[in-house]
Structures are given as structure tokens and as C-alpha cells.
N, C-alpha and C positions, 0 to 999 in steps of 0.2 A: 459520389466519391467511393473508391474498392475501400473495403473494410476487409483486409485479412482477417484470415479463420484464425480459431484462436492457437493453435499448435503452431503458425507462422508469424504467430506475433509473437509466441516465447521464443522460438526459436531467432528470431529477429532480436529480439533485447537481451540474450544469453550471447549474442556471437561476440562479444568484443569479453570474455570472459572466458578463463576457461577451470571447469573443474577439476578439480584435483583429489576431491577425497568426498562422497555424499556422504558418510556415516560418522564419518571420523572425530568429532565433536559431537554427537549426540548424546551419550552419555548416559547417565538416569536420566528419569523423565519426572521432574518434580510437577507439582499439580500446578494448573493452568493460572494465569493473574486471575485475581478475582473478578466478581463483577463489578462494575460499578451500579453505583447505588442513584446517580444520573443518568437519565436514559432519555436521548432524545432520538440517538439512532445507535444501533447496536451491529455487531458482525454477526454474516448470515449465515445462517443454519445449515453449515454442505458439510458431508461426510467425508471425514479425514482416513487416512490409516498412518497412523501413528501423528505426524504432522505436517505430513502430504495431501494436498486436496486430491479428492475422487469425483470421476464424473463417471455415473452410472456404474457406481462399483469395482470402478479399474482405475489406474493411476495413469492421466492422461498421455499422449505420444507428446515428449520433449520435455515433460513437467520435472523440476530438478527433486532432491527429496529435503521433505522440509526437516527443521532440525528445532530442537526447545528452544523459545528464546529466552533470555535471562533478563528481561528488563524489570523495572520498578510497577508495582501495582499503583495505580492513578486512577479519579477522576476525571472526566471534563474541566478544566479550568473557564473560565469566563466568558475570554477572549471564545476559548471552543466552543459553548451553551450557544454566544450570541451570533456563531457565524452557523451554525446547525438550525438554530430559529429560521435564521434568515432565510434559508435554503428551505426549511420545511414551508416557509410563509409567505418566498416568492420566488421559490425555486433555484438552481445552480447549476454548474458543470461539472461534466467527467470527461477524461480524455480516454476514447476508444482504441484505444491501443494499450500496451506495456510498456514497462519501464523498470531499468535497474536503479536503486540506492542505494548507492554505494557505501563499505568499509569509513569508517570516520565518522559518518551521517549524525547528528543528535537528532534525537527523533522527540516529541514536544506534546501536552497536554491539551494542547491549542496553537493555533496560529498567532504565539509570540512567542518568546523563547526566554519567560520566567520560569517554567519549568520543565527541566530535560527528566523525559523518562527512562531514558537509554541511548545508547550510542549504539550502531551497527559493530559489532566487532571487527577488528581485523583479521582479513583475508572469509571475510561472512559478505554478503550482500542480501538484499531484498526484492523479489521478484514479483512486480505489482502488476496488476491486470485494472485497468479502467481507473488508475487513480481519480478522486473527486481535486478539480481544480479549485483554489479560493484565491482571490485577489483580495488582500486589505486595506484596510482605507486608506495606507501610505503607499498601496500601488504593489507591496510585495504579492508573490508567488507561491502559495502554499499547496502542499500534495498530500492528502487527507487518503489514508486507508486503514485496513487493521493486516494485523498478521495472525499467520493462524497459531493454538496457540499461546497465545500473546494475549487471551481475554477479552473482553466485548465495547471496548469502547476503541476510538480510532485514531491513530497515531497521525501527528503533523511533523512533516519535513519539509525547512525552507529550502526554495529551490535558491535562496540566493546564499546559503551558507553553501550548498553545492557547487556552485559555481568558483565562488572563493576558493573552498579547499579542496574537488577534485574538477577541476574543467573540463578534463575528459569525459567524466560521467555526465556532466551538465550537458555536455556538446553533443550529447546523445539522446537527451532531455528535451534542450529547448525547443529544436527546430519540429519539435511535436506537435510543441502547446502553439505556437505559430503557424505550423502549416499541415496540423493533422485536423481529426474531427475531434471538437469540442460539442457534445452533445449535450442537450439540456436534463437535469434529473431534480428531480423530487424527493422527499420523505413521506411515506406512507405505511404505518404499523413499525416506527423504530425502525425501518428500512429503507436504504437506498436505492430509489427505483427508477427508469429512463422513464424520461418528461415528454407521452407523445410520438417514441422509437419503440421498433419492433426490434433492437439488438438485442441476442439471448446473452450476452456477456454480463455474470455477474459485477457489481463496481464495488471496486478497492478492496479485491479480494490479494492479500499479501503472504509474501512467504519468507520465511530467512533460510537460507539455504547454502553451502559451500563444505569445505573449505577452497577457495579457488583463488586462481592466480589474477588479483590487479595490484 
């Protein structure tokens, strides 16, 4: 199956957006969430400028510019500990592609939604590269990344509150997880790593980024 390169895969998950201001909300740059003090997998080590990823010292072609996020500093909650086990102990998916999360989104400690760490801002979105998939025991849909940023442990978004409260975004989502590549990954050194693939795409490298028009 064609695996777009990754400059047509942001550009792919950016078109039904359009930006309206990269700076304009950035603001001060308060210091990053802290770490947490649970670590079963952490966000990878790639060089930012400012809160923009860098690939090989430049800010990649179509890469939007990242902006501070303001969410709550968290641990791993439970639910997150024991679905990161499971994945380091028999492995999991990432969806090989990108993906937008949209403005509304509560973003979660784990894959349930006792505890919200933040919400996406309005007129902000989230530009995800290889989010990790998790399916819960009641069959929901979870999209596991970090943001850069945003601190070292990794945010959970259900794709079924997306669906709910923005359809659009979802309807740009689903037909992914159903008919893209779901590749198998690992945890290896607190990192997330492809299970057996030779894709150089880092997974659930995220970014908040806008102000832009949905």
C-alpha cells in the first residue's frame, strides 16, 4: 500500500483548514508541563524551534508553526499505565498517516475521560503525525499522542467525543483507521517504535497550532 511522504500527508490533513494567523496567540512562552514522574513511554527527543518540529535543522515544507499549549500538568492515569503496559508487553497500533483534532476536542490522562487535561482551544487545532490507535475493552477508539511543548507524557483523544461534537473532523478521521495503514508498534527505551516496519515516521508526534478558520 503507497505510504505518502510526510510533507503530503500534512498537507493532506491541513486542507480542509485554513490558517488565518501562525503567531498570533503565541504569546509568552511559559515553561513546558512538567514531567511526569510515571514513565512508561515518554515524547521523543526532536529538535523544536520555538514549538515547531525540526527536521534536520530546518522547519519542515507545509509544517504549520507550533504555538505554547496551555493545558493542565498530569500524570498517566490508570486506565493510560495499563493500556501503555499492554502495548509495551504485546504490542499496538499507529495509524501511518496524519490527522487533525479539532477546536472543542478534551484531550485525557488516559483512555477514559475522568480526567480532562485540556480542551483544544477555539479556532486552535492539533496536527498529529502517526497517532498510536487503542481500542478499549468497550470497543471505544482512542488517539494517543503528545504535543510538543505540552511535556513528556501523552495525551488521549476519544474519537467518539469527535464524532459527537465535530463530524466533520471525524469524517476526515475515520475512513483512516478503516481503510489506511494500521501498522504494528512497540515500546522500547520509553519510546514508541514500529513493530517490524522500516517507516522513518516518528509516532504521535503532535502540534497545536492556528489561529485558523473551522
Amino acid at each position: 500500500m503507497f505510504i505518502p511522504s510526510r510533507p503530503m500527508r500534512i498537507v493532506a490533513a491541513l486542507a480542509s483548514l485554513v490558517i488565518v494567523g501562525a503567531t498570533a496567540a503565541c504569546g509568552s512562552s511559559p515553561a513546558a508541563v512538567p514531567q511526569s514522574k510515571v514513565i512508561v513511554v515518554k515524547a521523543p527527543d526532536l529538535a523544536l524551534q520555538g514549538c515547531t518540529y525540526l527536521e534536520n535543522g530546518k522547519v519542515p515544507p507545509g509544517e504549520p508553526t507550533g504555538v505554547q499549549p496551555h493545558f493542565s500538568s498530569f500524570t498517566p492515569d490508570q486506565p493510560a499505565t495499563s493500556a501503555l503496559e499492554k502495548i509495551k508487553n504485546h504490542s499496538g497500533v499507529a495509524l501511518a498517516n496524519g490527522v487533525i483534532i479539532p477546536a472543542g476536542t478534551h484531550l485525557y490522562a488516559g483512555p477514559d475521560t475522568s480526567k480532562a487535561v485540556g480542551t483544544v482551544p477555539s479556532h486552535y487545532a492539533i496536527l498529529v503525525a502517526e497517532p498510536v490507535v487503542w481500542t478499549s475493552d468497550s470497543g471505544e477508539k482512542w488517539l494517543a499522542f503528545f504535543v510538543s511543548c505540552g511535556g513528556e507524557n501523552p495525551y488521549w483523544a476519544s474519537l467518539e467525543q469527535i464524532s459527537r461534537d465535530n463530524p466533520r473532523a471525524a469524517s476526515s478521521i475515520t475512513p483512516l483507521l478503516k481503510n489506511g495503514t494500521l501498522d504494528p508498534i512497540r515500546i522500547s527505551y520509553h519510546g514508541f517504535v514500529w513493530n517490524g516496519s522500516r517507516l522513518p515516521f516518528v509516532i504521535g508526534r503532535g502540534e497545536l497550532f492556528g489561529p485558523v478558520s473551522n
